[in-house]
N, C-alpha and C positions, 0 to 999 in steps of 0.2 A: 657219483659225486666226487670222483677221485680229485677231477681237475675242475673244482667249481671257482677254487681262489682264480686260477689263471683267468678263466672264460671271466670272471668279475670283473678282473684288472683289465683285460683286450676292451671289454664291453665299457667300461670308464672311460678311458682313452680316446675312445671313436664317439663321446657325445658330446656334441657340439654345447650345447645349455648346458651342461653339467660344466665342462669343461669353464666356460662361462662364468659359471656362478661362485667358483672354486678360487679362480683367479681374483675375482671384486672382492668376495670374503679376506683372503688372503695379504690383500693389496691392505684393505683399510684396517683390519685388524694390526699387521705389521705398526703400520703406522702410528696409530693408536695407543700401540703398546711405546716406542719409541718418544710419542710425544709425553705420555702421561711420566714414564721415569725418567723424563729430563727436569721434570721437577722435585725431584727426589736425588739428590746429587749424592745419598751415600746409601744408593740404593745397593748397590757390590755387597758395602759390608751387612746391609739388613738381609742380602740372600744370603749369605754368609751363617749369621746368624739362626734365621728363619731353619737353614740346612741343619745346624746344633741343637734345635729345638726339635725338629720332628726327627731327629737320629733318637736323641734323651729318650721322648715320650716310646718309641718304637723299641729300643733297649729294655726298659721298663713298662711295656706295655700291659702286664700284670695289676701292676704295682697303681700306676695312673686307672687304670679301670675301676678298680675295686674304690677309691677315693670318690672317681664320678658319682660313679653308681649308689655311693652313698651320702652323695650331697644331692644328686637329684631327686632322691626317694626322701628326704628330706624335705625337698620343694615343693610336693604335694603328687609326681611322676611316679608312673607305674613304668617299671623299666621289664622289660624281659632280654632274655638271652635266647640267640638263635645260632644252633652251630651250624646250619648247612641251608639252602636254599628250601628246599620241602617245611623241615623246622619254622624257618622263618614266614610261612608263606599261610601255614596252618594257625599260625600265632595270628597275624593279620583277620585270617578267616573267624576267627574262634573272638578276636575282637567284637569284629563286626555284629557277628551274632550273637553277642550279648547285649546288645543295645536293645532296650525296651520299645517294644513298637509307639506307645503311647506318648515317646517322644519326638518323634516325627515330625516335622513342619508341612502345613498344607503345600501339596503343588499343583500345577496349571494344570489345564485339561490337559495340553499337545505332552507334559509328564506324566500326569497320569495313563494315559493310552497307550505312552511304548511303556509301562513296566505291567501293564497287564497281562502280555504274555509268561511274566517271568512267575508270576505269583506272589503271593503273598509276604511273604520272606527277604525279599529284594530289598537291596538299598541304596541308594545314591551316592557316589563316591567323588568326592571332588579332590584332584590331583593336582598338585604341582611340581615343576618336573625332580627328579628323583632319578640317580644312573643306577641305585641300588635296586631301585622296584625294574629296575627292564634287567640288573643284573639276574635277578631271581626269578626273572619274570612272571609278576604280580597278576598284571591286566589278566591276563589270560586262567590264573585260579581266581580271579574277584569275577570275569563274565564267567567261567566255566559254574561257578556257582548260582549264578542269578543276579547277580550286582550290576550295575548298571557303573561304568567310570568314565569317568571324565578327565581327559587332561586340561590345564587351564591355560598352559603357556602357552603362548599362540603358537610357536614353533611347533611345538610338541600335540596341540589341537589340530594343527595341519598335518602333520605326517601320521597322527590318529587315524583322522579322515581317510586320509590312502591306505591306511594298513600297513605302513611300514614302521622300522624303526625311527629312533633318531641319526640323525647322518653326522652329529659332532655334537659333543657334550657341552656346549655352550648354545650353537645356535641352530638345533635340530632340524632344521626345513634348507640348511644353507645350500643345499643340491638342487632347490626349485628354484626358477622365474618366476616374475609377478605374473605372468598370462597362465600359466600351469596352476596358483592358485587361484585367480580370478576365474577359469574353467570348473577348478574343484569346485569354490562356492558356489556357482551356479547350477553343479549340477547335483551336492551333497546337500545345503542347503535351501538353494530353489531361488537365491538372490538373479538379478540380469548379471549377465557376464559386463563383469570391468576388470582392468589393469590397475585402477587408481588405490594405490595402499592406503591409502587414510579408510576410503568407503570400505576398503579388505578389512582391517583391524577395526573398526566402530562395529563392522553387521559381529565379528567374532566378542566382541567389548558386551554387547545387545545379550547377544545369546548366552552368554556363560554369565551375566550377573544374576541372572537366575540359577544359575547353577549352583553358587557362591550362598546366596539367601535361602537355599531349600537341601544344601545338602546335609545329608545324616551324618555323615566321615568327612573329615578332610586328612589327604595325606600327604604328606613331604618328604623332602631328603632334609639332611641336617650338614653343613659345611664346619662347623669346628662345635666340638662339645670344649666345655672349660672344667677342668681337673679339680680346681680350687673353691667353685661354688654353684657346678651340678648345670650351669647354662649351655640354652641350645641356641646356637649362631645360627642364622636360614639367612643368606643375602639373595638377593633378586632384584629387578628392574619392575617390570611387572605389575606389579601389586597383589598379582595372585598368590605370591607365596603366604602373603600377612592376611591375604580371605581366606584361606583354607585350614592354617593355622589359628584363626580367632573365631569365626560363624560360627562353625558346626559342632554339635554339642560332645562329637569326638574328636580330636585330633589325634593320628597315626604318623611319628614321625619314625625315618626309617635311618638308620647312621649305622656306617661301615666302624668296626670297633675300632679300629685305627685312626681315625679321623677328629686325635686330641690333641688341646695345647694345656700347658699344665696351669697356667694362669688369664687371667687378664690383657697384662702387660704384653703375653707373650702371643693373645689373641687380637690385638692393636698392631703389634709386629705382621702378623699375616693378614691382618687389614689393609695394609698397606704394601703389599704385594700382589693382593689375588687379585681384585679389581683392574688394579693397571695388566695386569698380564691378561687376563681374562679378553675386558671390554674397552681398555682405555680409558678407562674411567679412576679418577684419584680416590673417590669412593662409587659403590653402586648405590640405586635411588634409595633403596630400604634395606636396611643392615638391624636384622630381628635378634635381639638378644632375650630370652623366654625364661623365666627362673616359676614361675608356678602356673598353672590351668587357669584360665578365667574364669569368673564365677558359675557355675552351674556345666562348666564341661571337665569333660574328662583328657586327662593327657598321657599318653600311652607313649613310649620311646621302646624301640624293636634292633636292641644291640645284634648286629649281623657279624656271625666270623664268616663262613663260607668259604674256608681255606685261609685268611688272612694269618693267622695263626702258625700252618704250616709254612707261609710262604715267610715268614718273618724270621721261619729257621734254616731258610735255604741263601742261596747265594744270588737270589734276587729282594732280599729283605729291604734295599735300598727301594723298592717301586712303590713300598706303603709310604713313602714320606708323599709321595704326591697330593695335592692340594686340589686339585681338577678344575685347573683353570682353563685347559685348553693350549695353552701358547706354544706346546712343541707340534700340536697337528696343523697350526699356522704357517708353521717355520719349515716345515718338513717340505722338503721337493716331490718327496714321494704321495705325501697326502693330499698335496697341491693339485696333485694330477687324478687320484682314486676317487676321493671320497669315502666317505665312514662305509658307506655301504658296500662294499670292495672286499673290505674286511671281515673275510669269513674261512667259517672250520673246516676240515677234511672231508668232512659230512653233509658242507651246506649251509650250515647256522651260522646266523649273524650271530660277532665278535659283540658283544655289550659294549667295551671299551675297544675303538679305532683308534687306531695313527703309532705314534711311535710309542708312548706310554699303555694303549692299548695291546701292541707287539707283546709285552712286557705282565700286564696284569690280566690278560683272558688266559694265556695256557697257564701264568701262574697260581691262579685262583679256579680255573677251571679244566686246567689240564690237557694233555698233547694236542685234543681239537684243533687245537688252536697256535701250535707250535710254528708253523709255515711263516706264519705272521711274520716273523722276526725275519724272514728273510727279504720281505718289503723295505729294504731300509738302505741308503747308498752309505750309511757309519759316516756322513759328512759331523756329526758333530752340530750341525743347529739347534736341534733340539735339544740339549745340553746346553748349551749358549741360550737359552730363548726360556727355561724352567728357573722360576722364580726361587724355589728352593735347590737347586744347583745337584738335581738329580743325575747320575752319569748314564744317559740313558745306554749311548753306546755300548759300552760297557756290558750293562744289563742286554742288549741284545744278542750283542756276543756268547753269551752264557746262555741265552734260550737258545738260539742257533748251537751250540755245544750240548746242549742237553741235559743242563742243569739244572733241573725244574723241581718242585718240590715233590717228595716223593711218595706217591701214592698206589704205590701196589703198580708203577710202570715202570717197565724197564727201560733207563735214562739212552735214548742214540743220539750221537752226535749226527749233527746233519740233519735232522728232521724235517721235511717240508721240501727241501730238492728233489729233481730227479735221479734217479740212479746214476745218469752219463754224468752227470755234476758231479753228485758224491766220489765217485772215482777218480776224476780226475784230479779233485782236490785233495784229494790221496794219495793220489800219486804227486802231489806238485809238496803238500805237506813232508812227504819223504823225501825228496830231491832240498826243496829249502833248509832243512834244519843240516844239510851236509853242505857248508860254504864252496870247498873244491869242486862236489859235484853241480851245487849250485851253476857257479862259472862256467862248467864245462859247458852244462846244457843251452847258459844266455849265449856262447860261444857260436855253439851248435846250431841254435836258430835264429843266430845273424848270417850266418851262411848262408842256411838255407832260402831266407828274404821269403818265404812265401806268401805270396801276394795274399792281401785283409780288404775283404770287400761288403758289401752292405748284405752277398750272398752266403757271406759265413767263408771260415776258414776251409780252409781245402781241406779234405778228410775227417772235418768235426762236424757230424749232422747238424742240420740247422737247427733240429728240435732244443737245442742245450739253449739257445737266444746268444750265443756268442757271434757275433757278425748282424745277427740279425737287428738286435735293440742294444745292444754296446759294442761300440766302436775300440778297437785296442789299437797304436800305434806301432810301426814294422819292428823286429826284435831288432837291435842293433849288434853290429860285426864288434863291437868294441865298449862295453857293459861300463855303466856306472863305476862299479866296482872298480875295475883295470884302472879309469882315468883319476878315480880319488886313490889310490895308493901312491900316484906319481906325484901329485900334485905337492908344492910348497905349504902346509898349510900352519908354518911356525910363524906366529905372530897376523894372523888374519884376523878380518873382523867379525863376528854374528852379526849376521843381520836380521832381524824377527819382524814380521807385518804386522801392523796393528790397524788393519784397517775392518774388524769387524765391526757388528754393532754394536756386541756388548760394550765396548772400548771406547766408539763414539757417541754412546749414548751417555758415560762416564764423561764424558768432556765437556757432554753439555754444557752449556752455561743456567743454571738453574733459574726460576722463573724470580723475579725482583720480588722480596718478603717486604708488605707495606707494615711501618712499623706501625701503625693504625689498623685493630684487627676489626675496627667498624668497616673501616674503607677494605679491608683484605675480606672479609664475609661479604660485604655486598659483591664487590667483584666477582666472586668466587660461584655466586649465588644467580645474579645474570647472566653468566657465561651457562649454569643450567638449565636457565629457562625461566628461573624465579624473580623475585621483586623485591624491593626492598624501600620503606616508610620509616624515617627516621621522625620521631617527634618526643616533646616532653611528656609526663605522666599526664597533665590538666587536658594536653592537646587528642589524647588515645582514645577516648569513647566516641568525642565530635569526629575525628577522622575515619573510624572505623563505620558511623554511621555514614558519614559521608558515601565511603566507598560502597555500601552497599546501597543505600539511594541510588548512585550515579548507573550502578546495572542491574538495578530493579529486581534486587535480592529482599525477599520478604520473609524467608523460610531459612532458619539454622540449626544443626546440630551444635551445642555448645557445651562445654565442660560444666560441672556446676561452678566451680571459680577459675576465673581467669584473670590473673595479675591485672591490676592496671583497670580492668573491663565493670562499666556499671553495666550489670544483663539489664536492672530497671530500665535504665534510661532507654536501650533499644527495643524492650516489649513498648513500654510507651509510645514510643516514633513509628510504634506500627509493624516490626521485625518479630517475628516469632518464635522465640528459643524454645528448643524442646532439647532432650537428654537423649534421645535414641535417634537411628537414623529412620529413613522413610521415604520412599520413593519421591515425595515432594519438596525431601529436603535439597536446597540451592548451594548452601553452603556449609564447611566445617568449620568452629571456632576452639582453638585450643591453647593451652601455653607452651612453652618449652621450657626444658630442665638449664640446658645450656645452646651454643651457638658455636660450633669448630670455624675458627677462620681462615683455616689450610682447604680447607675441602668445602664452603655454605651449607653445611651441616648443621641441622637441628636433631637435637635429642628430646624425643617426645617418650613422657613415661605414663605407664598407663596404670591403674587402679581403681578404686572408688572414687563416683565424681569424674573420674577421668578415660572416659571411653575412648580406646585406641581405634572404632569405627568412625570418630570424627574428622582423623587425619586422614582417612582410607573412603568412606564409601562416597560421599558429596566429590562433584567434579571440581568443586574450588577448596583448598584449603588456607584456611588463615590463621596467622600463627600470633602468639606474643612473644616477646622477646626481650629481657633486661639485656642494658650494655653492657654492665656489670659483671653477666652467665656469662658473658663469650670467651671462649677459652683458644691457646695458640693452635692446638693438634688434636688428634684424636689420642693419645695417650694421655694425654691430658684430662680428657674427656672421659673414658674410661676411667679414671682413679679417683674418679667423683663419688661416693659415700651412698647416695640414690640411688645410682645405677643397678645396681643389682638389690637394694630394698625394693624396688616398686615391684611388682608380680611380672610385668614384660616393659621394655623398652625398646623403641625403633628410632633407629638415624635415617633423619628423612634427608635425602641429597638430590632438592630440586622436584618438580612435576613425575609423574611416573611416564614411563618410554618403554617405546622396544626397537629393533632392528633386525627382525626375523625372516622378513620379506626383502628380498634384496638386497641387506644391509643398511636399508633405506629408515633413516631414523622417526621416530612419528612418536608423538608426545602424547598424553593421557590413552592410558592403555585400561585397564581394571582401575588402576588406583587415582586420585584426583590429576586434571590435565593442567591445573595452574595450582601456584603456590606466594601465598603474598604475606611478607612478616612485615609487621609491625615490630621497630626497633625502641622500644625506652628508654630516651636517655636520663639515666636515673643515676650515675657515677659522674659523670664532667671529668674523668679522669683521662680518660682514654683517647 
């Protein structure tokens, strides 16, 4: 397995679809990210920022633990502590099995028949994606036991199916064509072979809502814990994150212990970063803020160290601020070309974490395996330019290539992951550089000599080293840098500096026009996602709402028990039948909203007694109410609201739910409702 990295990278390079699919991810992500922070015109100083805040929490990462951890067990969370993969992996297990069989939900026959082999013990695990659970890797103790799991993200549901990893921490399938998964379903699931993504994502939408309604577990990752009052942030597209975390009468959420902000404010601050770096998106469709268990379940949070700990006292302490958006594996030339799947150990094993920031956090958090990585890197500096928190990855690469890794009983080498002809000669060229004289002599020397640089490698340096082969170097010159800047005038010249990156012009942008009408800035805001928007007075809201459900011959809703504005009488009467739970025959969701962001068409739905957070989620329509009054400018704003964290959970709904897993090909209602229609109250005249 000596040389598995190489034989990965050759084998990348030479495939044509991969090659393919790398490139279109790349294209539109870039762009994406590009277009979303040109609305954000002091987006510099909020990474600025953003960088002071996860340096603080990672400084004191003690200190902020111990605070969580005791606002969350306050919230009704069974929190454990896991210091190593194994640790963590038995806690999970040891969950599981304590769940009383007696509460169990019925399942279908085609479920009952695959868990019969497994026996009686078995449980249904339903997943949403998680980099922690493939860090420790979970699946593989949940089947080795008997558990049946399930991933939910279609991404992550597809390279299930293959047995693979994920190929990128954001969009796990991004290595396949649509004809590769329309082949998989028809031959994993038994559908007729198509290409058409809509029918790809509906048969996967089909199959896993059953999975969602019957399972025992659901487990997650967790995106920012908040220091100040014990909440777990879960953002997604999806919708499978908010079914996995509210169905089943367990929830297992899984968070790397690093992964805090010490307030609110300061979790609105990287709201406003991850998303646009991530997906392009100003916010993602569901932004989970979780402060206690829903009624009758239990909420279990599985603090993970796994090295994080050691790596925080070494000289890569900087790679815990990452947010795991994705955007330097976008940016990277080198990952443009590989793929996450490339990315592997001395041994073989897939790297958990690819691209530049994974270079950085697999040997950090799991040691030499994985040192090589860092050699994967051209040091252009994108990825640094392209990390939302203004992570220096270079930097950190340099030091894993040096050998400065945290230390665990290995002895640190510089060079790790070259071949020997490599290491020596940069040994030798290390010794020649740091002597200026000898330096000269030698560029002297081999402009002399001109020996000819051809695509077949240098004369007398085996091709094996890739020098000639896959980089090109220009003929040495008879007359060095060096010689001609000594001579040169350079009293009273001018600097000249390029500013033609992207960070630079993405800063110049001209920002998107703020309507000083945050009616007209929500709706806007809320079309461009896919949503709708009904502006009417209080007298006009029940007549309309009935209307609309007439006009598409909706007879069946889920409804809150109150809903501002809403007579339920008058729609039982009209023949509409409200019920409080959801149910296969339910058409539509009816709910209110707390408030309305008019930066992002953002609703904040809060959930408690009376107010089932399944009404925004499981029906394919959701409909919302709306004072004009709640609408507020930002999401900071929105956050500092008094409710938000009383209610037991709140979700920021932004627009119908989506994915773009296949192809990058966007496709609307995925798990969670495919349209979204508010009703606006005009109940202020102010605004």
């Amino acid at each position: 397995m000596k040389d598995a990295f190489r034989t990965r990278i050759r084998a990348s390079i030479a495939a044509p679809n991969l090659q393919a699919a790398l490139d279109a991810n790349a294209e539109r992500r870039i762009k994406g990210r590009l277009s979303a922070f040109a609305s954000l015109p002091d987006w510099q100083e909020r990474r600025q920022r953003a960088h002071a805040v996860r340096a603080e929490v990672i400084a004191k990462l003690d200190e902020y633990l111990g605070k969580f951890i005791e606002k969350a067990e306050a919230n009704g969370l069974i929190v454990h502590r896991a210091q190593d993969a194994l640790e963590a992996r038995r806690t999970v297990l040891k969950i599981i099995a304590s769940q009383p069989q007696s509460t169990r939900k019925a399942r279908s026959k085609e479920q009952k028949e695959a868990f019969e082999p497994l026996g009686g013990a078995n449980k249904l695990v339903a997943k949403s994606k998680s980099m922690v659970s493939e860090e420790i890797e979970l699946n593989h103790a949940l089947e080795a036991a008997g558990h049946r799991v399930v991933e939910t993200d279609l991404g992550e549901y597809i390279v299930q199916l293959r047995g693979e990893r994920p190929s990128h921490i954001i969009t796990p399938a991004v290595h396949l064509r649509r004809a590769e998964v329309g082949q998989l379903f028809h031959e994993k699931l038994g559908i007729p072979y198509t290409v058409d993504i809509s029918t790809l994502t509906d048969t996967a939408r089909q199959l896993l809502r059953e999975v969602f309604l019957t399972a025992d577990v659901g487990v997650s990752g967790v995106n920012f814990g908040v220091a100040e009052t014990g909440t777990l942030c879960i953002v997604t597209n999806e919708g499978n994150g908010r079914m996995v975390t509210t169905l089943p009468p367990i929830h297992i959420a899984l968070m790397g212990m690093e992964r805090l902000v010490p307030s609110l404010d300061d979790l609105a601050l990287m709201l406003s970063l991850l998303p646009r770096s991530a997906t392009g998106q100003k916010l993602s469709v569901y932004t989970q803020l979780l402060q206690r268990p829903e009624p009758g379940q239990a909420r279990h949070l599985v603090l993970v160290d796994n090295g994080r700990a050691d790596l925080g006292e070494s000289p890569l302490r900087e790679a815990l601020y990452c947010i795991r958006c994705g955007a330097c594996l976008n940016a990277c030339p080198v990952f443009r070309e590989l793929g996450g799947h490339a990315y592997v150990g001395a041994d073989g094993a897939s790297a958990p974490y690819p691209g530049p920031i994974g270079s950085v956090v697999s040997p950090g958090l799991l040691g030499g395996n994985f040192v090589q990585l860092a050699q994967a890197s051209s040091l252009c500096g994108a990825c640094k330019d392209a990390c939302p928190v203004d992570i220096d990855l270079p930097k950190l690469l340099t030091r894993v290539r040096a050998g400065q890794l945290p230390q665990r009983n290995e002895k640190p080498s510089d060079g790790r992951g070259l071949p020997p002809l490599v290491k020596l000669g940069l040994q030798a060229y290390t010794r020649v550089a740091v002597r200026p004289g000898l330096f000269g002599l030698a560029q002297w020397l081999l402009g002399l000599l001109s020996l000819p640089w051809s695509r077949s490698g240098w004369i007398g340096l085996p091709a094996a080293s890739g020098w000639g082969l896959s980089k090109d170097l220009p003929r040495p010159a008879v007359r060095p840098f060096r010689q001609r800047w000594q001579k040169l005038d350079i009293k009273g010249a001018k600097r000249v500096v390029s500013v033609g990156d992207e960070s630079r012009e993405t800063r110049q942008s001209p920002a998107s026009p703020r309507s000083a009408n945050l009616v007209a800035r929500f709706a806007e805001e809320l079309l461009l996602l896919g949503g709708s928007v009904t502006v009417c007075k209080p007298d006009e809201l029940t007549p309309k709402l009935l209307a609309f459900l007439q006009e598409r011959g909706i007879q069946r809703i889920q409804a809150w028990d109150q809903v501002s504005g809403v007579d339920l009488t008058d729609l039982t009467e009209a023949g509409v039948a409200v019920e409080g739970s959801a149910g296969p025959e339910i058409q539509a969701g009816l709910t209110g909203a707390l408030a309305g962001i008019a930066e992002t068409g953002t609703l904040l739905i809060p959930g408690g007694a009376g107010r089932p957070l399944s009404a925004s989620l499981l029906p394919g329509l959701h409909l919302a109410v709306l004072r004009k009054s709640a609408l507020v400018p930002d999401l900071e704003t929105a956050l500092a609201l008094p409710d938000v964290v009383a209610a037991p959970a709140t979700v920021l709904v932004s627009g119908p739910s989506r994915t773009a897993d296949i192809e990058m090909t966007l496709t609307i209602g995925v798990h969670g409702p495919g349209a979204l229609q508010v009703f606006l109250i005009d109940d202020s005249g102010g605004l």
